[in-house]
N, C-alpha and C positions, 0 to 999 in steps of 0.2 A: 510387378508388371515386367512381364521380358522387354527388352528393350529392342526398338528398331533398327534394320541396317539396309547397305545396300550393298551388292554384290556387284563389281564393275567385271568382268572378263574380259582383256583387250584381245586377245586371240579372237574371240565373235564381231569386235567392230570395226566398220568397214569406213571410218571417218567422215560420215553424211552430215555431222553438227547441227543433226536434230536435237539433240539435247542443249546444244548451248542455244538454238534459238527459241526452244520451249522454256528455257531457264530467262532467258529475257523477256521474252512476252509475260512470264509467272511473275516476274518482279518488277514491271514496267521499267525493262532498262533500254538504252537505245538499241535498236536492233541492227542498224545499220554497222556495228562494229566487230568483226570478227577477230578477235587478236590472239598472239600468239603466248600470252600469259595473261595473268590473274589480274582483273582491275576492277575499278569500280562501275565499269561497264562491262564486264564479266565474270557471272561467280564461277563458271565453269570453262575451259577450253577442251579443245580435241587438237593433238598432236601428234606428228608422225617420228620416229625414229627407228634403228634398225630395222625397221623393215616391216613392223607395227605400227596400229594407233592405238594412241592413249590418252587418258584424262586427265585430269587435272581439278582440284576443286577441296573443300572444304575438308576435313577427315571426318571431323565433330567426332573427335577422343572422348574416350568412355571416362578419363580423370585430364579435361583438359586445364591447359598450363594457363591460356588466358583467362581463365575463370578466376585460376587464384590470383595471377596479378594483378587483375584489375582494381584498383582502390575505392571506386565507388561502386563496385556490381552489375559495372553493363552487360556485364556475361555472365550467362544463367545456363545449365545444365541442366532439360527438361529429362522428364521420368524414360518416355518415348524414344529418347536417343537425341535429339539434335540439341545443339547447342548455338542458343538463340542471344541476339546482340539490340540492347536499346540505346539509339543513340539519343534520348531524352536524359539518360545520366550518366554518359561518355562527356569527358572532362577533356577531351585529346589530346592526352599522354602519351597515346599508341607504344605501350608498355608490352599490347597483345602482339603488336608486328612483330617488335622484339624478342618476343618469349615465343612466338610460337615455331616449332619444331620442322615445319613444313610453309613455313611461308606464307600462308594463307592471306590473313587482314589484310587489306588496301584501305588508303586515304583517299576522301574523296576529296580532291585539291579544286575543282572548278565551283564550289560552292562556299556563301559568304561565311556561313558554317558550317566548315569539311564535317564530315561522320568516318565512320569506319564501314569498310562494305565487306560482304563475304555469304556465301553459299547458306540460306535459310532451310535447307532439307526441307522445306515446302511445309514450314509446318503448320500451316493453316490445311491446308492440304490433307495435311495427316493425321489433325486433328480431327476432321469432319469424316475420319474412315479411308481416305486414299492415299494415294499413290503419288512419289514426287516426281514433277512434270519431266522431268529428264527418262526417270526409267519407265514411265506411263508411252512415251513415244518414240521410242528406241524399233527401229523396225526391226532390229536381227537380237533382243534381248541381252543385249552386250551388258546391260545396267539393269537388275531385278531389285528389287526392294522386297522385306518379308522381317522376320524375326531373327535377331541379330545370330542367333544357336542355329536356327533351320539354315541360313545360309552360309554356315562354314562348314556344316555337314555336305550341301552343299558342293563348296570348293573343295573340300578336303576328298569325295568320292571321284569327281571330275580328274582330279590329282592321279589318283587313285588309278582311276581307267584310263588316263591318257600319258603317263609319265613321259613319252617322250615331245609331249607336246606344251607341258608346262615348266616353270620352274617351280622345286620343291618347296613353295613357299605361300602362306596365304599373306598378304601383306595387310597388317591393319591387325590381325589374330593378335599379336603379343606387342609389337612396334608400340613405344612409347606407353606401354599399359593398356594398349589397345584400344582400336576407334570402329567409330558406327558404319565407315566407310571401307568395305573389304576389297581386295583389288586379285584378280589370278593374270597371268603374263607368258610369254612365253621368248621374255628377254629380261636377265637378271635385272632386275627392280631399281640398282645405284645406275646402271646402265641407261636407265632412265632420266633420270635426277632424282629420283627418290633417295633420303636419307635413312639409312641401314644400319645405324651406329647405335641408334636410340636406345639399344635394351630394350628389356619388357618392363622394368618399372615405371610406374607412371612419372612423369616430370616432374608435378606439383610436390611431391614426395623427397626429390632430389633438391628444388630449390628448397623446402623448409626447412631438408636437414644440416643448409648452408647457414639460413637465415639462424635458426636456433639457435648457432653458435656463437654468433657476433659479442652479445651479453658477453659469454666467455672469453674471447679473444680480445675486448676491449679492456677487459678488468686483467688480464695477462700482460698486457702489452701495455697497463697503467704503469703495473707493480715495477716491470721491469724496467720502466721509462722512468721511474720515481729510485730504481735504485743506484741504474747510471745516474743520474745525476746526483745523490746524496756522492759516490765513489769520484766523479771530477771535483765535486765543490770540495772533498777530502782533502785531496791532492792538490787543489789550488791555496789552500787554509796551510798544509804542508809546504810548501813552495813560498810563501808568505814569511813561512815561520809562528806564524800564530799559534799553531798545535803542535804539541811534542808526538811523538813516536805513537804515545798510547792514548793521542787523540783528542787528552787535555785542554783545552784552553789554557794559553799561557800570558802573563800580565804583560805589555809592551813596557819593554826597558825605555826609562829616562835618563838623561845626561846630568852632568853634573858629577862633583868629587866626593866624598866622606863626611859622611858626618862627623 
């Protein structure tokens, strides 16, 4: 199954945050709040900077980082593209806030049992055949949704025909191993707050190849802790006098004259 994506183009939006109040009314959040970053009463914003608006919201990575750290599996990477959160076996470790590369996960602190909240790419929505409420009511098509390959072709021709109106960059294409959430700009992306250090490999890949090695560096760092110490207790047994030169054990001299 090809997988889903969405295509954000900040150069097309005109900051009307129809998407973020269609994003509330789709996930019964309060509407009354419009803020200027990711919370649990918004999975999406709209923000202004150099002289554009832009989004903000979930990526849902094609090998996301929360998936693997999670310890009991609240996060699940459907076929379709999004990457979906049950808080029925969220343990709140929020392991995901930390590991995630863009910041996403928010705590929901006002409740007797916080969850984790974040951008569901409407996947009820998507499942029944449509469209996620953000890019379904975008009046100037700022945010399309389609097939994650159709819409870097997509960005990639727009690129293409307007060079001097984009930067040369699809964001989401390679970042982090790439995500269902594609982004075109026409203000370099770090300039945003977007992180641009990521690489193209995926993360989960990065921390396993850390994890793997621990066995190794535990059993390295036995040997070696077991050797200092045989090399001081040496040295103290020398200093004693109890061991000759070549290591020996030697009998403790007693007093007394001739036999």
């Amino acid at each position: 199954m090809e997988p889903l994506g969405m295509l954000i183009d900040f150069t097309e939006c005109i900051g009307c945050g129809e998407c973020v109040k269609a994003c509330q009314k789709q996930n019964d959040l309060p509407g009354e709040y419009l803020e200027t970053d990711l919370s649990f009463r918004n999975y999406t914003v709209v923000l202004e900077k150099e002289g554009i608006y832009y989004r903000k919201l979930c990526m849902h990575c094609l090998d996301p980082v929360c998936v693997s750290v999670c310890p009991v599996g609240a996060f699940t990477k459907t076929e379709k593209g999004p990457v979906l959160y049950d808080p029925d076996k969220c343990m709140g470790c929020r392991y995901c806030m930390i590991a995630c590369p863009f910041g996403v996960p928010r705590y929901q602190w006002d409740r007797a049992v916080p969850v984790i909240a974040k951008c569901t790419f409407c996947s009820e929505r998507v499942a029944a055949g449509g469209e996620t409420a953000c890019s379904w009511v975008c009046p100037m098509g700022a945010t399309r949704m389609g097939e994650r390959r159709h819409l870097l072709e997509i960005a990639h021709a727009r690129i293409r025909r307007h060079p001097e109106r984009y930067v040369n960059h699809v964001y989401g294409e390679y970042d982090a191993g790439g995500t269902s959430v594609l982004m075109l700009s026409s203000v370099p992306f770090e300039k945003l707050g977007f992180p641009t250090y990521l690489g193209n490999e995926p993360l989960p890949n990065l921390t396993w190849s850390v994890l793997s090695k621990i066995p190794n560096i535990i059993l390295t760092g036995g040997i070696l802790l077991g050797g200092l110490s045989w090399i001081i207790n040496r040295r103290i047994q020398l200093e004693k006098g109890t061991l000759d030169q070549e290591g020996n054990r030697q009998e403790p001299k007693t007093g007394g004259g001739d036999d």
